[in-house]
MIVEXZA-877861 format. One line per field, with one value per residue: x, y negated, z of N, C-alpha, C, O, CB in turn; residue in one letter; residue number from 1. Coordinates in steps of 0.05 Angstrom, whole numbers, padded with zeros to 5 digits, always signed. Glycine has a CB too. Layout:
N
n.px: (X,...)
n.py: (Y,...)
n.pz: (Z,...)
ca.px: (X,...)
ca.py: (Y,...)
ca.pz: (Z,...)
c.px: (X,...)
c.py: (Y,...)
c.pz: (Z,...)
o.px: (X,...)
o.py: (Y,...)
o.pz: (Z,...)
cb.px: (X,...)
cb.py: (Y,...)
cb.pz: (Z,...)
resn: (A,...)
resi: (NUM,...)
This chain:
185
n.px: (+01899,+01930,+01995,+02038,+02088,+02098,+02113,+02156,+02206,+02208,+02236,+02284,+02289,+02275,+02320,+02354,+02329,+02337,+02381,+02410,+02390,+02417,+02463,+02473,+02464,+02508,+02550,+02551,+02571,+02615,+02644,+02643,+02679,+02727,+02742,+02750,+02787,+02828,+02837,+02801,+02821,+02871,+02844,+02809,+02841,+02862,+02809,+02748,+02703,+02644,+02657,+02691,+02640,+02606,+02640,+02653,+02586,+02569,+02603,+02593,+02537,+02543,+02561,+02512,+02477,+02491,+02497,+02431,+02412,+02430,+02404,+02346,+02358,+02351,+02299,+02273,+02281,+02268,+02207,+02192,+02209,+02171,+02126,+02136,+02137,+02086,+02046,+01995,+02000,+02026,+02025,+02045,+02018,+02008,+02055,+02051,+02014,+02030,+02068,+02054,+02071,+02117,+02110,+02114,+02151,+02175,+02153,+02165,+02218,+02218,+02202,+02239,+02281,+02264,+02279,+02332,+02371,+02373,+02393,+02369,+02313,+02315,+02319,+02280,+02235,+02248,+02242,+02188,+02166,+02182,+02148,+02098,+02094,+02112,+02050,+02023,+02039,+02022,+01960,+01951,+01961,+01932,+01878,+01886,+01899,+01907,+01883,+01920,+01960,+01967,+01981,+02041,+02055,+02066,+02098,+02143,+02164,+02177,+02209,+02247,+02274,+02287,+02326,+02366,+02371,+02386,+02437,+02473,+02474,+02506,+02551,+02571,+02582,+02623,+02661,+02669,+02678,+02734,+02752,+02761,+02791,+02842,+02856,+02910,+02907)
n.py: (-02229,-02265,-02273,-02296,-02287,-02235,-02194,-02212,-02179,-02139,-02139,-02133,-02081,-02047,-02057,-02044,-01983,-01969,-01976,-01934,-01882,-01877,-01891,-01835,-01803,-01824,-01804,-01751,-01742,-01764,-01735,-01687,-01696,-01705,-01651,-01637,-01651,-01637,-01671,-01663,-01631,-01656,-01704,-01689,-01675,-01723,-01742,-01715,-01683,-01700,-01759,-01772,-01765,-01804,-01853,-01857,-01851,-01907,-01941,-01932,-01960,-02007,-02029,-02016,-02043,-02098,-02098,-02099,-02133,-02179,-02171,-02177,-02234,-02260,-02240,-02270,-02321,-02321,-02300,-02356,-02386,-02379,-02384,-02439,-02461,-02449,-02451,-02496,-02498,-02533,-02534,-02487,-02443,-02394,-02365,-02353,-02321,-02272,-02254,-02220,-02167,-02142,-02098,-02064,-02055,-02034,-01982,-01962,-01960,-01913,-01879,-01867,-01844,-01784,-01761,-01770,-01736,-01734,-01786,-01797,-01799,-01824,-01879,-01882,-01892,-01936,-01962,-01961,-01984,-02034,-02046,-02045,-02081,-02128,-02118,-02131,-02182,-02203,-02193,-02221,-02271,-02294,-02316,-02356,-02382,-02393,-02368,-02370,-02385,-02333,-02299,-02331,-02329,-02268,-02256,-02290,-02265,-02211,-02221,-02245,-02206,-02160,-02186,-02196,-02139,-02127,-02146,-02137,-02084,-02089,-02108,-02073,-02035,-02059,-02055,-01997,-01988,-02016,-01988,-01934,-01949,-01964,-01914,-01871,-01825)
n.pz: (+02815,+02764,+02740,+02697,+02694,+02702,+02675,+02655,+02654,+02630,+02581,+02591,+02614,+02571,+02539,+02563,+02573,+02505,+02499,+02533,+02510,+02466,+02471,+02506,+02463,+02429,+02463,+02460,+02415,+02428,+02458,+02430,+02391,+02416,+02436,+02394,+02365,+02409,+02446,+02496,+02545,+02565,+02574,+02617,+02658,+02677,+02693,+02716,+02691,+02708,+02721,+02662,+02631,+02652,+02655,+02587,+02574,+02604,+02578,+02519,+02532,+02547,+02507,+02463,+02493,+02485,+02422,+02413,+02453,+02425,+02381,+02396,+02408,+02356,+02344,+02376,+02361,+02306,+02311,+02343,+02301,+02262,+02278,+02295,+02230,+02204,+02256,+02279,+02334,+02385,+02444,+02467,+02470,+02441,+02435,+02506,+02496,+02470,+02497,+02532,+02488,+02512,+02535,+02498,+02470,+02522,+02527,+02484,+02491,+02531,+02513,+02470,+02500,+02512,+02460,+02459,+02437,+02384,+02328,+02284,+02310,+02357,+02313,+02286,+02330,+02347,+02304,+02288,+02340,+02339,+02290,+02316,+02343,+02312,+02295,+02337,+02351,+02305,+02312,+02357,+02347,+02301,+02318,+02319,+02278,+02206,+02148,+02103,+02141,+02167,+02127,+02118,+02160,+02163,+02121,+02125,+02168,+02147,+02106,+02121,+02162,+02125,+02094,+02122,+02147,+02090,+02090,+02134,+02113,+02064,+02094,+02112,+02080,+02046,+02087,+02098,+02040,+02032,+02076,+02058,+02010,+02037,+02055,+02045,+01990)
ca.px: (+01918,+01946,+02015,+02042,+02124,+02090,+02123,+02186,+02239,+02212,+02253,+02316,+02275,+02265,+02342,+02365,+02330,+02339,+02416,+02416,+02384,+02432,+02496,+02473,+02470,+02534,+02569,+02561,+02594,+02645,+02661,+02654,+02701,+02755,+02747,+02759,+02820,+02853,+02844,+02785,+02840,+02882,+02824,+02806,+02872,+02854,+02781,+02732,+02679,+02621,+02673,+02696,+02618,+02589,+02655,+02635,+02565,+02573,+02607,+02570,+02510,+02547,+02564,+02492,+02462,+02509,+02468,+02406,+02405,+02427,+02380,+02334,+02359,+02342,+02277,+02256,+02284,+02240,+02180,+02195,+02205,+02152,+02102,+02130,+02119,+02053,+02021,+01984,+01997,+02046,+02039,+02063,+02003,+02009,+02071,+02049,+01984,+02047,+02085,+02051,+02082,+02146,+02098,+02098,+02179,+02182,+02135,+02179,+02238,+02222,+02204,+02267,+02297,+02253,+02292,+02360,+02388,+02372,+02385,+02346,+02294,+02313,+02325,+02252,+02219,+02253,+02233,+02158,+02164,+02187,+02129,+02072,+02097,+02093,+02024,+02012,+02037,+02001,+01935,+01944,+01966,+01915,+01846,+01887,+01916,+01882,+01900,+01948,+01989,+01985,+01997,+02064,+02084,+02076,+02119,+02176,+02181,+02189,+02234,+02269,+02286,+02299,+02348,+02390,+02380,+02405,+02463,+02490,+02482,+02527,+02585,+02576,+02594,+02640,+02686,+02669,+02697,+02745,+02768,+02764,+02811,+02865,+02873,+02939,+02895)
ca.py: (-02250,-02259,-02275,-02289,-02277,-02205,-02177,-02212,-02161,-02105,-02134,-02120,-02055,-02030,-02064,-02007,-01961,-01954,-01971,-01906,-01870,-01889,-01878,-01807,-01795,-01823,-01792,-01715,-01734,-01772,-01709,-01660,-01708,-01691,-01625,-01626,-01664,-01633,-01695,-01669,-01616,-01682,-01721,-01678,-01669,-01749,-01744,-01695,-01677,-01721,-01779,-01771,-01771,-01823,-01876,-01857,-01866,-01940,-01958,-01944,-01963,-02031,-02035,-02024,-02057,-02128,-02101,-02103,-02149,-02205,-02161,-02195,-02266,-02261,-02232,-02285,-02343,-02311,-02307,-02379,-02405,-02370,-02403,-02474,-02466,-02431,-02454,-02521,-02501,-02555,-02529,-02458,-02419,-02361,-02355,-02342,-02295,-02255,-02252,-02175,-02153,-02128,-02073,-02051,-02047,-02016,-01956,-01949,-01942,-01890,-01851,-01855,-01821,-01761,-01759,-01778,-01722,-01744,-01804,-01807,-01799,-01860,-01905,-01885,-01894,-01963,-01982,-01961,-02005,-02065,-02054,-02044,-02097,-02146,-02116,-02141,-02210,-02224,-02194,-02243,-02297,-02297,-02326,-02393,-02378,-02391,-02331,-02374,-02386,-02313,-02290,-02332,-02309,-02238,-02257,-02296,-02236,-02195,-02233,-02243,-02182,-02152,-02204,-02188,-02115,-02117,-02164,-02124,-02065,-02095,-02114,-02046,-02020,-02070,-02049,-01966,-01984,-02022,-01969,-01911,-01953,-01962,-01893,-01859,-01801)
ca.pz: (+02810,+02739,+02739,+02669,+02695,+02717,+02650,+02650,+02666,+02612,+02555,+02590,+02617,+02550,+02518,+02573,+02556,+02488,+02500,+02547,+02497,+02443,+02486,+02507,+02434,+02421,+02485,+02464,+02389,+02430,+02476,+02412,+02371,+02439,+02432,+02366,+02363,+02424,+02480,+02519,+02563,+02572,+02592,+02647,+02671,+02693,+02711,+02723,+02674,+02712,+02712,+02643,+02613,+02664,+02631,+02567,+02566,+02614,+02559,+02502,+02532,+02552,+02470,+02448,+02500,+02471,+02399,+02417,+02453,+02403,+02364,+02414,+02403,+02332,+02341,+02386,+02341,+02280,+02330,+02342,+02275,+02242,+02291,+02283,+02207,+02199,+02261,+02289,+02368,+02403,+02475,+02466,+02479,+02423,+02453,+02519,+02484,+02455,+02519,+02540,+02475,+02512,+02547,+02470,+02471,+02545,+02524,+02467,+02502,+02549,+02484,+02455,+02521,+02495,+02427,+02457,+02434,+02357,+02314,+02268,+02323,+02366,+02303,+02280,+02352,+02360,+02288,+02300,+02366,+02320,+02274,+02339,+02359,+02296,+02293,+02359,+02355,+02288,+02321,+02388,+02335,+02283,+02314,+02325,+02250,+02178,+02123,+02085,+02153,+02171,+02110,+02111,+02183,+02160,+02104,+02141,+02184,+02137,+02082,+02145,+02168,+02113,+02095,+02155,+02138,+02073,+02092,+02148,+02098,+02052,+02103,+02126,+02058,+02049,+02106,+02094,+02013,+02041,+02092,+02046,+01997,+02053,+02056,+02027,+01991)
c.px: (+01933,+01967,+02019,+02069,+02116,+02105,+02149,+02206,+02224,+02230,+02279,+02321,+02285,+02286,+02349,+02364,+02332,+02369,+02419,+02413,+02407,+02469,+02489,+02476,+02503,+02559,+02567,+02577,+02609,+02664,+02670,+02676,+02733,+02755,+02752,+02790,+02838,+02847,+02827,+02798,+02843,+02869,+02822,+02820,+02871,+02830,+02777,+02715,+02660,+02636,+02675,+02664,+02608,+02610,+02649,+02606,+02565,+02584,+02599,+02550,+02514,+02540,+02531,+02473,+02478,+02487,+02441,+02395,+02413,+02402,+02348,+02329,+02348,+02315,+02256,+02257,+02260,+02211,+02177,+02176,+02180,+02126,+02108,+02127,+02094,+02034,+02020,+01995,+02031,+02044,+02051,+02043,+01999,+02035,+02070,+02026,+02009,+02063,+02091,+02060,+02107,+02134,+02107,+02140,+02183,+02176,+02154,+02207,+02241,+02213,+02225,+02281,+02295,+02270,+02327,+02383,+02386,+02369,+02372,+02307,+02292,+02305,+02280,+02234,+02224,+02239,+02195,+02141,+02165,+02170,+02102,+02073,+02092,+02065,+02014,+02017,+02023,+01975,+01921,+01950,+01938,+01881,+01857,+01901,+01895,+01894,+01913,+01967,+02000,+01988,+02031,+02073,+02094,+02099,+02141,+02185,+02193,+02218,+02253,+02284,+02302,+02321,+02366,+02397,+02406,+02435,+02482,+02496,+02505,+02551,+02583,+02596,+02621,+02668,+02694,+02687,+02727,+02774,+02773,+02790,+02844,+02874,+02896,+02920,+02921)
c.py: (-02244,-02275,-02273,-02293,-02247,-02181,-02184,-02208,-02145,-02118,-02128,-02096,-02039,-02038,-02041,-01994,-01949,-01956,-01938,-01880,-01859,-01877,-01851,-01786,-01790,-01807,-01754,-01716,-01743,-01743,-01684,-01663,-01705,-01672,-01620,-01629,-01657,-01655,-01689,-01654,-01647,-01703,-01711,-01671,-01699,-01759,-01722,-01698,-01695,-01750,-01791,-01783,-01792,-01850,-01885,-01867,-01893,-01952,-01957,-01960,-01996,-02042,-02037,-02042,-02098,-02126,-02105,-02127,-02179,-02191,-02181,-02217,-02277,-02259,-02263,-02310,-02340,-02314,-02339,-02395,-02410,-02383,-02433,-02472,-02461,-02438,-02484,-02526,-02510,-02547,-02505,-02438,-02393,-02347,-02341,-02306,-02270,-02242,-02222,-02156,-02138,-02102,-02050,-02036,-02025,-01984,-01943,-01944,-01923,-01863,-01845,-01835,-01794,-01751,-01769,-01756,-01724,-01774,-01817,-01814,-01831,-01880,-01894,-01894,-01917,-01981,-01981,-01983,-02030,-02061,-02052,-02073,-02130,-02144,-02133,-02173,-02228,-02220,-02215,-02273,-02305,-02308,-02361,-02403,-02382,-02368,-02346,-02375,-02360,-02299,-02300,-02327,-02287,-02245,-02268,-02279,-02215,-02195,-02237,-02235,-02166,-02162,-02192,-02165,-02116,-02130,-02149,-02085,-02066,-02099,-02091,-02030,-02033,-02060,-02023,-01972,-01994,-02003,-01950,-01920,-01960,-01926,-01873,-01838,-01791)
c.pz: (+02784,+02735,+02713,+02669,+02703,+02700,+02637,+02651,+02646,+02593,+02573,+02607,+02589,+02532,+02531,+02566,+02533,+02484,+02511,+02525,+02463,+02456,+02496,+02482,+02428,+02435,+02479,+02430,+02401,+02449,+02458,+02404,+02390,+02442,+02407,+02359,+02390,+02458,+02500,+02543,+02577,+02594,+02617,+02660,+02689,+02704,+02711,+02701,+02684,+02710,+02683,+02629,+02623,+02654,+02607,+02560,+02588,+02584,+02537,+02506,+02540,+02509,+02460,+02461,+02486,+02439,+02402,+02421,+02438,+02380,+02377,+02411,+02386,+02332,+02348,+02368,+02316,+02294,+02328,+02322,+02260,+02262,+02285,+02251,+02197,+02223,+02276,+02317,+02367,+02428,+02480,+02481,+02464,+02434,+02484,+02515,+02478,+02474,+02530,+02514,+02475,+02528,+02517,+02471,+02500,+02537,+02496,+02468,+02512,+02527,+02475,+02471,+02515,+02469,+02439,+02441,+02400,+02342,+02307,+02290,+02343,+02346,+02298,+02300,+02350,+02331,+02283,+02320,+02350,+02299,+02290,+02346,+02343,+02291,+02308,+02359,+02335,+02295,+02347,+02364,+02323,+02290,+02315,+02295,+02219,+02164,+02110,+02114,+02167,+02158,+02103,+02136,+02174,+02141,+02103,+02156,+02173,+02112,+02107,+02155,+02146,+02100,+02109,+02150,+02120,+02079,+02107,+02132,+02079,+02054,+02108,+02101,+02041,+02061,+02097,+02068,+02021,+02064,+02074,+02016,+02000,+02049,+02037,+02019,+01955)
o.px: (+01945,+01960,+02009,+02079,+02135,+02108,+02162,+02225,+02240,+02247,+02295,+02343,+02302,+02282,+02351,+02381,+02330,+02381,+02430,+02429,+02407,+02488,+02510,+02485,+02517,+02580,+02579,+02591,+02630,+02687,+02689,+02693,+02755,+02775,+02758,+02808,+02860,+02852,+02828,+02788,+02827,+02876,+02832,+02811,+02878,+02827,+02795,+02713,+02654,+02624,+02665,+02664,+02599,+02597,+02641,+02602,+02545,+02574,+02595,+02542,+02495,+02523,+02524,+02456,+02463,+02469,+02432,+02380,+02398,+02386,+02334,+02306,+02337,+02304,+02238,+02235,+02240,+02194,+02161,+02154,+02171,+02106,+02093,+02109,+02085,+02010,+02041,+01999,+02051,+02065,+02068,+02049,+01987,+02036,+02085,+02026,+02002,+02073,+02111,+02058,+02118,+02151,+02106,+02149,+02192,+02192,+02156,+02219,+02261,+02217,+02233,+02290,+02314,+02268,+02344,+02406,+02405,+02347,+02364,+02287,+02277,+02289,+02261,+02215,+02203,+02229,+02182,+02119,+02146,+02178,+02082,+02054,+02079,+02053,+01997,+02000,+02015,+01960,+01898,+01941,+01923,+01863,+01845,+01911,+01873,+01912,+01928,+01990,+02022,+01998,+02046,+02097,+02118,+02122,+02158,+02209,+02212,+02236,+02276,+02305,+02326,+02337,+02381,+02421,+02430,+02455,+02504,+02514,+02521,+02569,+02607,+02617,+02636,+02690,+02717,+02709,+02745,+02798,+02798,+02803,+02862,+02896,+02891,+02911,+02920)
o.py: (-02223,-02295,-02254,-02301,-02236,-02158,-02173,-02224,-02126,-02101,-02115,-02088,-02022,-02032,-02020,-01982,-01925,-01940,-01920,-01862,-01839,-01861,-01839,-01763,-01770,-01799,-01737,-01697,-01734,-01737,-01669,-01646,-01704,-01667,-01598,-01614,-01667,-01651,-01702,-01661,-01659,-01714,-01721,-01658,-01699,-01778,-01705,-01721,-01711,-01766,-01813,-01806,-01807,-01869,-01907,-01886,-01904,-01971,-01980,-01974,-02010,-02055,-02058,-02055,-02117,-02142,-02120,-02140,-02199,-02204,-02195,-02227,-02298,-02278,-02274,-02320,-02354,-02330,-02348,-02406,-02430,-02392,-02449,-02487,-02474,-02434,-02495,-02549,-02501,-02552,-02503,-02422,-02374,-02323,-02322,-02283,-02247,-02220,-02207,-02131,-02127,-02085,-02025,-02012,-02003,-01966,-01919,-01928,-01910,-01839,-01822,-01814,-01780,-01727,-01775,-01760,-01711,-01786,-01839,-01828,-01851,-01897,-01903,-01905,-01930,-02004,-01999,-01994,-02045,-02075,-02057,-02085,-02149,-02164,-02149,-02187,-02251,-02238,-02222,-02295,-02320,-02309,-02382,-02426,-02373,-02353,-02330,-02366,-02357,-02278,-02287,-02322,-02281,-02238,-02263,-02274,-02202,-02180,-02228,-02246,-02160,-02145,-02174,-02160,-02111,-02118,-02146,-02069,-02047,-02097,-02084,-02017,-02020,-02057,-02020,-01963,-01978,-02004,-01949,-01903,-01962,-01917,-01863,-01828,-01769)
o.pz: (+02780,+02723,+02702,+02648,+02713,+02707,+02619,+02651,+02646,+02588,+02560,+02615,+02589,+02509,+02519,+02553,+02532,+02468,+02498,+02523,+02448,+02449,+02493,+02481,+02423,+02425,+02492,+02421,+02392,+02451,+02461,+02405,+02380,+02455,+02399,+02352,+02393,+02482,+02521,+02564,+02592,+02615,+02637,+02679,+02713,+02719,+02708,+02693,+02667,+02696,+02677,+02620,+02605,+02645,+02601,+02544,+02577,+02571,+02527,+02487,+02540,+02496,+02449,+02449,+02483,+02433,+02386,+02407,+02441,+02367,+02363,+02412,+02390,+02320,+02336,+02360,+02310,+02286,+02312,+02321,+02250,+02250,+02274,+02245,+02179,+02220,+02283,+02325,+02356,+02440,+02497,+02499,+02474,+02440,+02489,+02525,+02483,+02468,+02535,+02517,+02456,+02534,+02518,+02473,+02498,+02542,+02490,+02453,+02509,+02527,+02471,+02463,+02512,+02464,+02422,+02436,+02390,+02344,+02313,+02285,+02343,+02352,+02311,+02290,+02351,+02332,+02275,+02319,+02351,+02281,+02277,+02354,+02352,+02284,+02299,+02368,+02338,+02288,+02354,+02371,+02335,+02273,+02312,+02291,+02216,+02171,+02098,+02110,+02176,+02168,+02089,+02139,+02173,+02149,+02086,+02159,+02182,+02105,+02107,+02161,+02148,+02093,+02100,+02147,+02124,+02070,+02098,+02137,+02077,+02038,+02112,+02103,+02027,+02049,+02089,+02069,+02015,+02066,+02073,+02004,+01983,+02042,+02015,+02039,+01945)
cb.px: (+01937,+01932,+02027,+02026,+02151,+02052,+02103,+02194,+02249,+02179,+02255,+02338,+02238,+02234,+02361,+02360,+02321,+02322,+02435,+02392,+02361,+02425,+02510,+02450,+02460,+02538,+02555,+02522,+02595,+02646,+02638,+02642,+02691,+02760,+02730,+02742,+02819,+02885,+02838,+02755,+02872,+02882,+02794,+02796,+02905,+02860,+02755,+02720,+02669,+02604,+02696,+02708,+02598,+02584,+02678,+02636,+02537,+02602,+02625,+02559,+02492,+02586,+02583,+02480,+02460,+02561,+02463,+02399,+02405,+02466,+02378,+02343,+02379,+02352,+02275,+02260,+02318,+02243,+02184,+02219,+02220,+02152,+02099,+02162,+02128,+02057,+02011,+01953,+01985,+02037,+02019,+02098,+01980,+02013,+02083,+02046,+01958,+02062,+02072,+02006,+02080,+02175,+02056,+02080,+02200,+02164,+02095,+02175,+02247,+02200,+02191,+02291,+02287,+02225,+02271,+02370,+02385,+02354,+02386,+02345,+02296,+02343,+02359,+02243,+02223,+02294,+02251,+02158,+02190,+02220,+02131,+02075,+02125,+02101,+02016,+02023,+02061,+02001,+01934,+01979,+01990,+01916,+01816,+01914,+01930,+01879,+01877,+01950,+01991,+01985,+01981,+02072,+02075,+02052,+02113,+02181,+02164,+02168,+02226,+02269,+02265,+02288,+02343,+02377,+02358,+02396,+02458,+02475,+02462,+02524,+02600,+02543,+02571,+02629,+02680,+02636,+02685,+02727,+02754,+02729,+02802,+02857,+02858,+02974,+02850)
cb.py: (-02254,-02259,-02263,-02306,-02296,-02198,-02180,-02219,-02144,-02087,-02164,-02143,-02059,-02035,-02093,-01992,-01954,-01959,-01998,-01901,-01884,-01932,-01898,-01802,-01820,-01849,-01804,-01684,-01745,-01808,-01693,-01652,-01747,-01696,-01609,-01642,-01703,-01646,-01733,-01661,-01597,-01695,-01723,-01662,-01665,-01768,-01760,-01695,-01647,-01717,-01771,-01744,-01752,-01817,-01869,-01839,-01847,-01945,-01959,-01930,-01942,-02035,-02002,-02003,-02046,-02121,-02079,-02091,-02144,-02212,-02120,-02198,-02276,-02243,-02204,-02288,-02341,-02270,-02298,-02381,-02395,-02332,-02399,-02499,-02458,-02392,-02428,-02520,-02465,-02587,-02530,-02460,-02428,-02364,-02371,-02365,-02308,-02270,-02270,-02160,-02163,-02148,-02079,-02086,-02078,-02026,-01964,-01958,-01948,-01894,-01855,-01879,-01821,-01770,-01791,-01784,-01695,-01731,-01803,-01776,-01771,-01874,-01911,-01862,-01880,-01969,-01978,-01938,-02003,-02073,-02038,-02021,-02089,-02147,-02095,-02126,-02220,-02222,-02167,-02238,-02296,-02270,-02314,-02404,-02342,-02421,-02306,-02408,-02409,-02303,-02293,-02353,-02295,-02213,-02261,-02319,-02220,-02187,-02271,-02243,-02167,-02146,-02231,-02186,-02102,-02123,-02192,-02127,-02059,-02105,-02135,-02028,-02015,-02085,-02049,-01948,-02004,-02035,-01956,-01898,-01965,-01975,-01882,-01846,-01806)
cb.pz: (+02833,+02717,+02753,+02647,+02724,+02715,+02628,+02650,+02707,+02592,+02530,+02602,+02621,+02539,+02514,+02589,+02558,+02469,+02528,+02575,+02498,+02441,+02518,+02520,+02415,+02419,+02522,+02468,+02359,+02450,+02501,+02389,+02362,+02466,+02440,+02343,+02362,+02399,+02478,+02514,+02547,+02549,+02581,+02652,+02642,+02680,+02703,+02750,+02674,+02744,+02718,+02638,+02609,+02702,+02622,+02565,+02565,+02645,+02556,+02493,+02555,+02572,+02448,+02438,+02535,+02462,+02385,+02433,+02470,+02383,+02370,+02430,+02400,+02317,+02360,+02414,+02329,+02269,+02367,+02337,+02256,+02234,+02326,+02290,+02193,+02199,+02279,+02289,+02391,+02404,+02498,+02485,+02483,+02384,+02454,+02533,+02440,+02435,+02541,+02544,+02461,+02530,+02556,+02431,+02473,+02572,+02516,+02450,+02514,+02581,+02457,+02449,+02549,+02484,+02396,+02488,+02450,+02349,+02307,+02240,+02337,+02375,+02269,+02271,+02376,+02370,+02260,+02315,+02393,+02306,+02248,+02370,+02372,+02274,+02297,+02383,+02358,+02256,+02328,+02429,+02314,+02271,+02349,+02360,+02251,+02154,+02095,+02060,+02174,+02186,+02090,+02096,+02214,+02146,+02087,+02161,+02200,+02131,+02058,+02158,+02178,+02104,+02105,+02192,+02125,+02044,+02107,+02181,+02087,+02046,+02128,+02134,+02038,+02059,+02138,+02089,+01984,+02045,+02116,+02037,+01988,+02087,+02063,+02045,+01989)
resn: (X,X,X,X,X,X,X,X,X,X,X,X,X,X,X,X,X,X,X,X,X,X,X,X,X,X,X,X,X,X,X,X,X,X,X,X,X,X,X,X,X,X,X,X,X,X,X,X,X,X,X,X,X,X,X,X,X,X,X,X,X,X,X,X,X,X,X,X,X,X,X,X,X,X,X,X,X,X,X,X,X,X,X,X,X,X,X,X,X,X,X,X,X,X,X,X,X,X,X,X,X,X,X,X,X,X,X,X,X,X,X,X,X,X,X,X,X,X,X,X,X,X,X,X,X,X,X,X,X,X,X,X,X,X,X,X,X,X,X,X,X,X,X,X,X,X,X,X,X,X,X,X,X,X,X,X,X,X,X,X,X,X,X,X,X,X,X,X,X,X,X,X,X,X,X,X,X,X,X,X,X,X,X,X,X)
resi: (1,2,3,4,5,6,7,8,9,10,11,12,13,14,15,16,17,18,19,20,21,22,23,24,25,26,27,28,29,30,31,32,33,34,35,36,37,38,39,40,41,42,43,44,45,46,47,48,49,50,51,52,53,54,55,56,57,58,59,60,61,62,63,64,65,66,67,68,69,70,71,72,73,74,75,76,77,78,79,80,81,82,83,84,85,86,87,88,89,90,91,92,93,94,95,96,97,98,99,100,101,102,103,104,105,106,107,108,109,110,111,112,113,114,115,116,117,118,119,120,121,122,123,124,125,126,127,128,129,130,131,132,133,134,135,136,137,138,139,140,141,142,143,144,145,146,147,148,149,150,151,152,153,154,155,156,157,158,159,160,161,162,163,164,165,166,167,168,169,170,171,172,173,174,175,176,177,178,179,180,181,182,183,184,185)
C-alpha cells in the first residue's frame, strides 16, 4: 500500500532535529558564558543543573525551531513559484513526485546530532541537505521539464536564495556596525 501522507511528519521530524542540534550547541556557550560572568553559582542556587540545561536548551530549540521553520515557508513558496513559472503541470503532480524529498532533510538531521557539538559542522550538514535536496527535486522535476525551464528553476532557486542570503547578511552587519557604534569605547 502506497500512501503518499506516509512522509508527512518528517519535515517537522527533521525542523527538530536540527533545532536540537543547534540548541545543544548553543546551550554549552550559554552555560560557559555563566560561568564566565559569575551567574551560573546563582543559577543553581534556583535550579539544579539538569533543570537549569533542560530550560535552556527548550528554549533555544523553541527559537531555532521558529527559524527554520519560516526557513521552511520560504523554501516551499520558492518550490512553488519556480514550478508555476517554468513548468506546464496544473494538477500538482511534480509536487507530489517531490514530496519524498523530506526523507532527504530527515537523514540530514539526525546527522547534524553527530556534529552538535560544532558549528560550523551543523551549518555545513544542513547546507549539504539543502543542496541533496535541490538536486533531488530538479531530478524528480526534469522528465516533465524542457532545458530552458530547468535551466530557469535552477536559476530562480538560486538567484533566490542567494538574494535572501545576502540580504539578511547585510541587516546582520547593519545591526553588528550599528551595535559596535553605540558603544562608549
Amino acid at each position: 500500500m502506497k500512501n503518499t501522507y506516509l512522509t508527512g511528519y518528517l519535515p517537522l521530524v527533521a525542523i527538530l532535529l536540527f533545532s536540537l542540534s543547534l540548541a545543544l550547541f548553543a546551550q554549552s556557550l550559554i552555560i560557559s558564558l555563566f560561568k564566565q560572568v559569575g551567574l551560573y553559582t546563582e543559577i543553581l542556587e534556583l535550579f539544579t543543573e539538569t533543570e537549569m540545561k533542560l530550560a535552556i536548551t527548550f528554549a533555544l530549540m523553541l527559537m531555532f525551531f521558529f527559524v527554520i521553520a519560516g526557513l521552511k515557508v520560504v523554501a516551499n513558496t520558492l518550490n512553488e513559484l519556480s514550478l508555476l513559472f517554468f513548468s506546464k503541470d496544473t494538477e500538482g503532480d511534480l509536487l507530489k513526485a517531490v514530496r519524498n524529498g523530506s526523507i532527504i532533510f530527515f537523514a540530514g538531521g539526525l546527522i547534524s546530532l553527530i556534529s552538535f557539538s560544532s558549528l560550523i559542522g551543523i551549518v555545513v550538514i544542513f547546507l549539504l541537505t539543502a543542496a541533496g535536496y535541490l538536486i533531488f527535486f530538479v531530478y524528480k522535476a526534469s522528465p516533465a521539464l524542457s532545458m530552458a525551464n530547468l535551466i530557469g528553476i535552477i536559476t530562480f532557486q538560486v538567484v533566490s536564495w542567494s538574494a535572501f542570503g545576502i540580504t539578511l547578511a547585510l541587516i546582520g552587519m547593519k545591526i553588528y556596525n550599528g551595535l559596535l557604534g553605540s558603544l562608549p569605547l
